[in-house]
C-alpha positions as a printed NumPy array, in Angstrom:
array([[-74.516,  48.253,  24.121],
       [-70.617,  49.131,  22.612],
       [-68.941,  51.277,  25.359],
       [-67.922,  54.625,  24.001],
       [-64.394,  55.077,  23.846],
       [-62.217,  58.255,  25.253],
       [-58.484,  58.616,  25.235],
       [-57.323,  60.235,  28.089],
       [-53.83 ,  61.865,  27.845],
       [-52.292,  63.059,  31.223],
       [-48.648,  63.125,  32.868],
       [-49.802,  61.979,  36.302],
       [-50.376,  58.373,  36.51 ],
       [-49.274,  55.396,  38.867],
       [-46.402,  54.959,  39.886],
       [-46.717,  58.998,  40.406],
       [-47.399,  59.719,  43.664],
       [-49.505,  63.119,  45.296],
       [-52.738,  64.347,  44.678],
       [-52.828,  64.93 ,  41.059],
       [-52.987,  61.414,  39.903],
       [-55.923,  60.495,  42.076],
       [-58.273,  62.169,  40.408],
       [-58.246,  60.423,  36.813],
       [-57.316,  57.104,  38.529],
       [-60.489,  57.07 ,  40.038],
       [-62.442,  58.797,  36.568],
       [-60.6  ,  55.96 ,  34.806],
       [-62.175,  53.151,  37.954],
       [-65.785,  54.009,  37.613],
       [-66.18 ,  55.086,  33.883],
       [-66.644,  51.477,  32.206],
       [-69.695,  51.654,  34.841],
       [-71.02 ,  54.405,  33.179],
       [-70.403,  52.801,  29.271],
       [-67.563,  54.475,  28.859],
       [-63.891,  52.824,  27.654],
       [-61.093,  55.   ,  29.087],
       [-58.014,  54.487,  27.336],
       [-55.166,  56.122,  29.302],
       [-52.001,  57.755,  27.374],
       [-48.822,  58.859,  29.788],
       [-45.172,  59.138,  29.425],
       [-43.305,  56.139,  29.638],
       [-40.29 ,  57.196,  31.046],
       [-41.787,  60.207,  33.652],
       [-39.445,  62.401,  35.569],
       [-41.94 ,  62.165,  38.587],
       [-40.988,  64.092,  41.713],
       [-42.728,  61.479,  44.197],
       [-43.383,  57.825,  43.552],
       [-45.905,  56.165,  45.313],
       [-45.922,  52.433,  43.946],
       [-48.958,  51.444,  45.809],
       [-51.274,  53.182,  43.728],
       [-50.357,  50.897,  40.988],
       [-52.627,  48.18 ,  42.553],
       [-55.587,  50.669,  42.37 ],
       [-54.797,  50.896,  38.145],
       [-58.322,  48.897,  37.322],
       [-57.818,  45.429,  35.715],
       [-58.36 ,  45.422,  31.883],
       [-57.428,  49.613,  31.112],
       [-55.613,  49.763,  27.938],
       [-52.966,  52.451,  29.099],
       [-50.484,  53.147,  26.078],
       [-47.164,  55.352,  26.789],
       [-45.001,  57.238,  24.629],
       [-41.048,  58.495,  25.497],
       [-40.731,  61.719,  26.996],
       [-37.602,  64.03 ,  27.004],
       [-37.492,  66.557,  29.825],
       [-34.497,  68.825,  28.937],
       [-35.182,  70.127,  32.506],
       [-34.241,  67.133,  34.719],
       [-31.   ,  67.991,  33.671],
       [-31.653,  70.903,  36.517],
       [-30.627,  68.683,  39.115],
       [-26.911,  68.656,  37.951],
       [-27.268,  72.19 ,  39.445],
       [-28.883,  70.837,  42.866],
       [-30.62 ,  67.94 ,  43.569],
       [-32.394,  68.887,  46.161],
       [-33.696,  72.282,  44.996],
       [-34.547,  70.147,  41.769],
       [-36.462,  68.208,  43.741],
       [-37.708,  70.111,  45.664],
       [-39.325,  73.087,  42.932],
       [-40.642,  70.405,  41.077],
       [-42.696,  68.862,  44.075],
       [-44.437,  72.863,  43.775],
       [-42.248,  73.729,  46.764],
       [-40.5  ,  76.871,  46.105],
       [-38.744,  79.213,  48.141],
       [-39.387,  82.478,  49.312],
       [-37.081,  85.453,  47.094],
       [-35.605,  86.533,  49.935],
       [-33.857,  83.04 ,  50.68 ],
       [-33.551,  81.594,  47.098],
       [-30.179,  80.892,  46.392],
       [-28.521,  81.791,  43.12 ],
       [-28.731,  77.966,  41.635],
       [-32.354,  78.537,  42.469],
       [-33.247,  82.044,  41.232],
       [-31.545,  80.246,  37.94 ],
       [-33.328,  77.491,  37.886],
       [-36.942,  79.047,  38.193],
       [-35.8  ,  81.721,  35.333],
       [-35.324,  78.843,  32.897],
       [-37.851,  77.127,  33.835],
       [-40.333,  80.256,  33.433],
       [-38.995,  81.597,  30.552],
       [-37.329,  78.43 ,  28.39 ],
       [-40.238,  75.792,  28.854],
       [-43.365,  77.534,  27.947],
       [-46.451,  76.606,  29.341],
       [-44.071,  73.955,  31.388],
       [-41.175,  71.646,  31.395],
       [-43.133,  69.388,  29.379],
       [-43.422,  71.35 ,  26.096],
       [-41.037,  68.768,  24.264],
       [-43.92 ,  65.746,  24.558],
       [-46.267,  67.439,  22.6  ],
       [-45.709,  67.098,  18.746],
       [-43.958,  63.356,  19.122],
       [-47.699,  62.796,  21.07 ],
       [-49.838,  64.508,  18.492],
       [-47.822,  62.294,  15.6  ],
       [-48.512,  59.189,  17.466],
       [-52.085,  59.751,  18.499],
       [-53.337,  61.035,  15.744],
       [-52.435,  57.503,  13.957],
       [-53.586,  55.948,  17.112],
       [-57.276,  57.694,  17.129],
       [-57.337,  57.187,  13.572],
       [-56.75 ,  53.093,  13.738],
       [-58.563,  52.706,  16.953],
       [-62.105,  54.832,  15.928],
       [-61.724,  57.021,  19.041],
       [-63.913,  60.17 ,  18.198],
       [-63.263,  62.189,  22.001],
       [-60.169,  63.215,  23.906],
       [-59.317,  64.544,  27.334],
       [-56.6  ,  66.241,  28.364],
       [-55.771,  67.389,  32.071],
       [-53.45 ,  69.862,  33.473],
       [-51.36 ,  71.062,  35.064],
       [-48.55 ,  70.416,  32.999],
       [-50.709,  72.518,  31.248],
       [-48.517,  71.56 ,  27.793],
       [-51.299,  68.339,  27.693],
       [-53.933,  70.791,  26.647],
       [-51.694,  71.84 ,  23.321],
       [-51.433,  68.024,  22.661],
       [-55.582,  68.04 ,  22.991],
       [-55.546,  71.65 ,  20.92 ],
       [-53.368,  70.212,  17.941],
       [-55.497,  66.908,  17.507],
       [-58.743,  68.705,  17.494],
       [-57.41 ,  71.31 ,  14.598],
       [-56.293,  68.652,  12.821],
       [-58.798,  65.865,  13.122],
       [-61.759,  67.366,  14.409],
       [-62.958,  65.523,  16.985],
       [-64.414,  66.063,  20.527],
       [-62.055,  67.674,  22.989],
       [-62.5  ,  68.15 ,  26.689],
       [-60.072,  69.657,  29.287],
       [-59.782,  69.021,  32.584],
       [-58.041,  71.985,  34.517],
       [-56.94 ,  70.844,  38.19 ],
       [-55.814,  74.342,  39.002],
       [-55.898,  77.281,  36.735],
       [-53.335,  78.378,  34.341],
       [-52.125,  82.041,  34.504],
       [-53.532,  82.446,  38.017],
       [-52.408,  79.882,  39.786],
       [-49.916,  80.949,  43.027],
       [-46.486,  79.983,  41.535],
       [-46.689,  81.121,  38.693],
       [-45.482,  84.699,  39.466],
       [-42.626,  82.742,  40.817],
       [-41.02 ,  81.693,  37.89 ],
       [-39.628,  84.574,  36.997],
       [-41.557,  85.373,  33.661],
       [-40.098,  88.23 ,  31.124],
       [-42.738,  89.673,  29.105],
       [-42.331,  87.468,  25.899],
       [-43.274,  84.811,  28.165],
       [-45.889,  86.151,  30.145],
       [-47.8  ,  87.188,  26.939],
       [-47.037,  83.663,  25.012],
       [-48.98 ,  82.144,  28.121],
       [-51.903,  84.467,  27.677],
       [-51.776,  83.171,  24.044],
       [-52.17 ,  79.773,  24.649],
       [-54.706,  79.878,  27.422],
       [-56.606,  81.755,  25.13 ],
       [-56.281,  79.504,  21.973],
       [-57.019,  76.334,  24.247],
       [-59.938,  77.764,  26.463],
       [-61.566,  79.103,  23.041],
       [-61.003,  75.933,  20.684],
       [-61.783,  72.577,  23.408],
       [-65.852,  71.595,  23.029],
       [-66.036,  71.5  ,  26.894],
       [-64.221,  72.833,  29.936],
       [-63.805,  70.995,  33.315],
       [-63.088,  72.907,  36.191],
       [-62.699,  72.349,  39.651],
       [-63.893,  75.08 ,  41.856],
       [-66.644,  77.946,  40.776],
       [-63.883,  80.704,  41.539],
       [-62.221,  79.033,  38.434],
       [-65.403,  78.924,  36.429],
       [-66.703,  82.47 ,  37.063],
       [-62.408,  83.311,  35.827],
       [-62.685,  81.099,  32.589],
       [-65.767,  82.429,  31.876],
       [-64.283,  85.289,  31.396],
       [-62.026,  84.301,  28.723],
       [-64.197,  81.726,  26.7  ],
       [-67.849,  81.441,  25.705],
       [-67.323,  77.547,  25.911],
       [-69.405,  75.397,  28.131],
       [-67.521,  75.201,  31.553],
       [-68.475,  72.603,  34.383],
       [-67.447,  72.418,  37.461],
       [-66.632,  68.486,  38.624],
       [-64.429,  69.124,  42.246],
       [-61.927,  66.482,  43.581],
       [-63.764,  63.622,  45.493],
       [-62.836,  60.602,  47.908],
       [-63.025,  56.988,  46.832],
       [-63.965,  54.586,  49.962],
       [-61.144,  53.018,  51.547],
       [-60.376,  50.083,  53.629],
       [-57.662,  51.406,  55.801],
       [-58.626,  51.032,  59.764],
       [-57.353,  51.989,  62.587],
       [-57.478,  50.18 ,  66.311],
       [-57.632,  53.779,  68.402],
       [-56.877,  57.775,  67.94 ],
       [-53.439,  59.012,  68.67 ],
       [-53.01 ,  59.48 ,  73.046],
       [-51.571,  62.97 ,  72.092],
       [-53.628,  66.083,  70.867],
       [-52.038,  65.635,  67.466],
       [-52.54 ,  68.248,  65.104],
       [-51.449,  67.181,  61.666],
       [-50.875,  68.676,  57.982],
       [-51.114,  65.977,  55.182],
       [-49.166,  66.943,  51.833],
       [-47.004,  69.46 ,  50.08 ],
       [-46.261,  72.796,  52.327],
       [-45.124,  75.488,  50.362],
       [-43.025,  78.54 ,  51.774],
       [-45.565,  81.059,  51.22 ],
       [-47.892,  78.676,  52.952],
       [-47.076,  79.308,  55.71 ],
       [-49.208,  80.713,  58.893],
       [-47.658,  82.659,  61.118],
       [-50.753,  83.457,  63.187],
       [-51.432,  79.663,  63.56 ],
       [-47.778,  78.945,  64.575],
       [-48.488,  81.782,  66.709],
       [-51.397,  80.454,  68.893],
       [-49.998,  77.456,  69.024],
       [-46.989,  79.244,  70.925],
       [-49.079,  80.74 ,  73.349],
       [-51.014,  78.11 ,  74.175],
       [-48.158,  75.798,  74.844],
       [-46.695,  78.385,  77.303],
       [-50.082,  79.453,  78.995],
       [-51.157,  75.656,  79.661],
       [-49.148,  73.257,  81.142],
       [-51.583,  70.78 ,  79.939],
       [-52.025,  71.668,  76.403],
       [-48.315,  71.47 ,  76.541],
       [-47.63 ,  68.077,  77.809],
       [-50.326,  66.81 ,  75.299],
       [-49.817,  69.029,  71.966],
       [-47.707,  67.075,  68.978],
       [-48.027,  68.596,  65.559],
       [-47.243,  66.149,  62.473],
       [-45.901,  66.955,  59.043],
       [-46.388,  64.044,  56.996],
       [-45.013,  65.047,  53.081],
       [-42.894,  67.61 ,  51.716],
       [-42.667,  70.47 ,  53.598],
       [-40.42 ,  73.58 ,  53.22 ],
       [-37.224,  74.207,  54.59 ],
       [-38.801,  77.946,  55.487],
       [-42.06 ,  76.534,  56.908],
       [-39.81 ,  73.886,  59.599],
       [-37.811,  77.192,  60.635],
       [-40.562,  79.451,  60.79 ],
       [-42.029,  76.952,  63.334],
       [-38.785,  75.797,  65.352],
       [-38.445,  80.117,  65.704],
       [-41.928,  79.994,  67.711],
       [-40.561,  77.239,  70.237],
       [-42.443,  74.576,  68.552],
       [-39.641,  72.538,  68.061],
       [-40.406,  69.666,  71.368],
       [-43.388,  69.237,  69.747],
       [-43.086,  68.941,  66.204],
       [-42.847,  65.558,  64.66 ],
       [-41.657,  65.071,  60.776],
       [-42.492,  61.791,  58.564],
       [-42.034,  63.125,  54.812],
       [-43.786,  61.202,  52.393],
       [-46.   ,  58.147,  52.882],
       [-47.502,  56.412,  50.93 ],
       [-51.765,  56.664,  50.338],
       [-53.092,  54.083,  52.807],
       [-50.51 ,  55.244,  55.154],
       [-51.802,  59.109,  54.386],
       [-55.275,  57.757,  55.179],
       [-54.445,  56.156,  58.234],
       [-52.584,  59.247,  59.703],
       [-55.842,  61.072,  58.836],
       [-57.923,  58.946,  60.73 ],
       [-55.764,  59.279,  64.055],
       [-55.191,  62.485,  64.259],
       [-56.964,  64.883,  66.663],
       [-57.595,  67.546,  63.827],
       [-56.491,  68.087,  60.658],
       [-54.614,  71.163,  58.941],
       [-55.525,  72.752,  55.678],
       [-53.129,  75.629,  54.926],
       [-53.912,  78.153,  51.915],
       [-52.016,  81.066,  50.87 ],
       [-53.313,  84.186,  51.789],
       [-54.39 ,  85.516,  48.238],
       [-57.048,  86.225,  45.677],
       [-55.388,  83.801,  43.212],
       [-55.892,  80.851,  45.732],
       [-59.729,  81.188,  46.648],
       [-59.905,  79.064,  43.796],
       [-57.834,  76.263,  44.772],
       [-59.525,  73.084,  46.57 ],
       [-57.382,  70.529,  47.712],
       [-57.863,  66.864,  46.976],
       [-56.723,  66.206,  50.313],
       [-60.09 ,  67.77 ,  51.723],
       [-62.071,  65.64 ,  50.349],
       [-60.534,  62.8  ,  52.223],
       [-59.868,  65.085,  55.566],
       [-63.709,  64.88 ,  55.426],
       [-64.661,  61.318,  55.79 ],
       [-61.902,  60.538,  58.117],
       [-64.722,  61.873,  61.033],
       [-61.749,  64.298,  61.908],
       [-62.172,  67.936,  62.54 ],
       [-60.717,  70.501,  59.944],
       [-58.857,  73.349,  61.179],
       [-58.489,  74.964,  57.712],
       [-56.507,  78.757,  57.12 ],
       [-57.151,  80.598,  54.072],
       [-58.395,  83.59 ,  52.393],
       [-61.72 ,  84.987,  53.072],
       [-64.401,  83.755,  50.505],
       [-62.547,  80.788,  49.541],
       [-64.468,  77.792,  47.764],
       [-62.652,  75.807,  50.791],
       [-64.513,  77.834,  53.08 ],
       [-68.297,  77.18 ,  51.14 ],
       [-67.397,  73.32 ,  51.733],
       [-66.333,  72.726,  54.748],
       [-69.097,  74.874,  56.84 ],
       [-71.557,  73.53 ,  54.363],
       [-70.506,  69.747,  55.184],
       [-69.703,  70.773,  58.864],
       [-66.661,  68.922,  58.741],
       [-64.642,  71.78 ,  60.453],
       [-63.619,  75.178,  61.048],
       [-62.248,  77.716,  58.385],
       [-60.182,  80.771,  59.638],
       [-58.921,  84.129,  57.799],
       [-55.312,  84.931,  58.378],
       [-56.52 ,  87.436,  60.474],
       [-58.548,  86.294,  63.28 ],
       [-55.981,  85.02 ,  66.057],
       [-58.254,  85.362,  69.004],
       [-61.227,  83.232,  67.237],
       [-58.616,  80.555,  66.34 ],
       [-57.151,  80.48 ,  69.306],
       [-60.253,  80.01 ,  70.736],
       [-61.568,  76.856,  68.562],
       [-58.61 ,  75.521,  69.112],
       [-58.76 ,  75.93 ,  72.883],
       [-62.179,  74.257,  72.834],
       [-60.9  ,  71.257,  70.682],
       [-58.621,  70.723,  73.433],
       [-60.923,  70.934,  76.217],
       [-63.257,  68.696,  74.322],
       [-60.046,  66.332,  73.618],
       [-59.927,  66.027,  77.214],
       [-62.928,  64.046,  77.847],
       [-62.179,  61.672,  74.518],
       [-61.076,  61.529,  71.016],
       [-62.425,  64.285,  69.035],
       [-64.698,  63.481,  65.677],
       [-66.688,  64.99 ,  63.164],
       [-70.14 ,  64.617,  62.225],
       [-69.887,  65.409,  58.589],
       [-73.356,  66.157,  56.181],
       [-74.1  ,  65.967,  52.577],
       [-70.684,  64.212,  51.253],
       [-71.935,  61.16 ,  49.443],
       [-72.435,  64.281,  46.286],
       [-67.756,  64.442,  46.368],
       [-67.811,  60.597,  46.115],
       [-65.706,  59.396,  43.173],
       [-68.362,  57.423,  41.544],
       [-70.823,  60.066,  41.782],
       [-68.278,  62.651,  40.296],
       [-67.403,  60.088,  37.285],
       [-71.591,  60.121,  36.586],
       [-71.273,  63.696,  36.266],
       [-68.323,  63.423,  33.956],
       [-70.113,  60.814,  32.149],
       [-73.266,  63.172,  30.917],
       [-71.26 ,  65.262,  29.907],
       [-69.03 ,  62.581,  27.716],
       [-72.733,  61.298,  26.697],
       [-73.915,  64.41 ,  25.661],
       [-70.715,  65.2  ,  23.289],
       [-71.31 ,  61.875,  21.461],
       [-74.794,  62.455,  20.851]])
């Protein structure tokens, strides 16, 4: 039987690293499996923030992945400051109080200049060269995924103008999403982003989403089918010989400033000065970007002896971190706009057998997943006692051996399972 073909058109690809290219890498992996031909377009000359070369050798063998020029007026940004460049576009932004004037600049233009994002300029030069490509090459279905959330205008023009099957992927929501009352948005703006959500969430054929606080939002705005398909894990080979000696508490990923838990910091504090032994044993690890704001907020608490900072590493080395720590962090803001977000990270966090220690706000889709795959413990901002008390017991239970999870129900967030679903519904637009 032919495979189906289906152009995928994304920003986020190897050599990219973070979270947001995993998920089509492995879509693109176990499709072909499901009679599907994913044909990847990207940017060939990306302005990525983090580069993560070893996820090139996870690109399957045989992809046809086709790349177009892209000009990002805003990379010019970093003339400004490099490292605030580099650091707002890695999602890392600063609180208003301590945002410096190059900053405050910076996010304005950004907000108000580069509407839906700094990669507005790809999308007609992409529609012009697609729409001869899915012409020549019999493609009759597109997906586009976002954020940048520009890709779904690419997906929008091409299905006005050629009328064929559209699907978009949303990894995190448009207008709601946390930063984006950070950017500084006049009204011109904020009502040209309503637009567009509108126009896209009302024209695709089908909507991927990630979390059902998403859904239950979009299905507010549009009468078009919505799914839900959540971030996975993919097996891995990575191994490790022991657990770390040290009660190691570690945070894998991007830390934003307003991420930033004061009442975790805060037990943390006391416990170190109320037991000697907790003391002598605690270490906690930051391993990727983390906020200037976040490492001062927890150097003020007299965390400083034990905190340990790696930056970025690389995915097996993410994985292998994961796996020998004590328990794992999972920070969310504090905020009705994030009970939608779910982390790729967690899905990961969960088959590395360590415990979760996850803060966030109450009725989160975060919360839902980790009790229901007992994979951890999920804490409101404000209960201090009962997370001082979990962690406490972790401790004691660290005490007598290296602590582990016994996760249930996760084979339904593997990647190939996830790729099935996307595959019906792929199936059902070509029939």
């Amino acid at each position: 039987m032919t495979k189906k073909k289906v152009l995928i058109i994304l920003y986020y690809w190897p050599p990219a690293g973070g979270p947001g290219v995993q998920r089509w890498l492995k879509f693109v992996k176990y499709l072909p499996e499901f009679n599907i031909e994913p044909i990847v377009y990207c940017p060939s000359n990306p302005n990525y923030p983090i580069i993560d070369k070893s996820l090139k050798d996870e690109i399957p063998n045989g992809i046809t992945v086709i790349s177009q020029p892209i000009q990002e007026p805003y990379r010019f940004a970093k003339l400004l400051s490099k490292k605030s460049y580099k650091s707002i576009s890695s999602g890392v932004i600063p609180k208003r109080k301590r945002q410096s004037l190059v900053e405050r600049l910076m996010l304005f233009v950004r907000g108000n200049f580069f509407v839906p994002d700094a990669r507005k300029n790809w999308v007609n030069p992409s529609v012009a060269f697609l729409s001869d490509y899915i012409n020549k090459n019999v493609i009759d279905t597109i997906i586009t995924t976002g954020p940048p959330h520009s890709l779904h205008l690419i997906g929008l023009h091409l299905k006005q103008s050629l009328n064929i099957k559209w699907v978009a992927d949303f990894r995190d929501p448009w207008t709601t999403i946390g930063y984006h009352k950070s950017l500084k948005l006049m009204n011109f703006a904020k009502k040209k982003h309503i637009q567009l959500e509108q126009k896209v969430l009302n024209t695709v054929d089908e909507i991927i989403v990630t979390s059902n606080h998403t859904k239950n939002e979009f299905s507010l705005k549009s009468k078009q089918p919505i799914k839900v398909i959540t971030n996975g894990y993919d097996n891995n080979s990575v191994a490790i010989n022991s657990k770390d000696d040290k009660f190691t508490i570690s945070h894998i990923g991007s830390l934003l400033s307003e991420r930033n838990p004061l009442v975790l910091w805060e037990v943390l504090s006391e416990l170190v000065s109320e037991n000697q032994l907790f003391a002598n044993a605690f270490q906690l690890s930051f391993i990727g970007v983390v906020s200037d704001a976040i490492i001062n907020t927890v150097k003020s608490f007299g965390l400083i002896n034990h905190l340990n900072i790696l930056g970025y590493v690389n995915h097996d080395k993410a994985i292998e971190f994961q796996k020998k720590s004590q328990l794992l962090l999972l920070i969310e803001i504090d905020s009705e706009d994030t009970k939608a977000i779910i982390p790729g990270k967690l899905f990961e966090y969960m088959i590395s057998e360590t415990p979760i220690i996850a803060v966030g706000p109450k009725d989160s889709d975060v919360e839902t997943i980790i009790t229901e795959s007992n994979t951890g413990s999920y804490f409101l901002y404000s209960e201090k006692e009962k997370l001082k008390i979990k962690v406490l017991s972790y401790f004691e239970d660290f005490k007598n051996g290296p602590l582990k999870s016994n996760p249930v129900g996760l084979q339904k967030y593997s990647r190939r399972n996830l790729t099935e679903k996307l595959s019906d519904i792929l199936h059902q637009l070509y029939s």
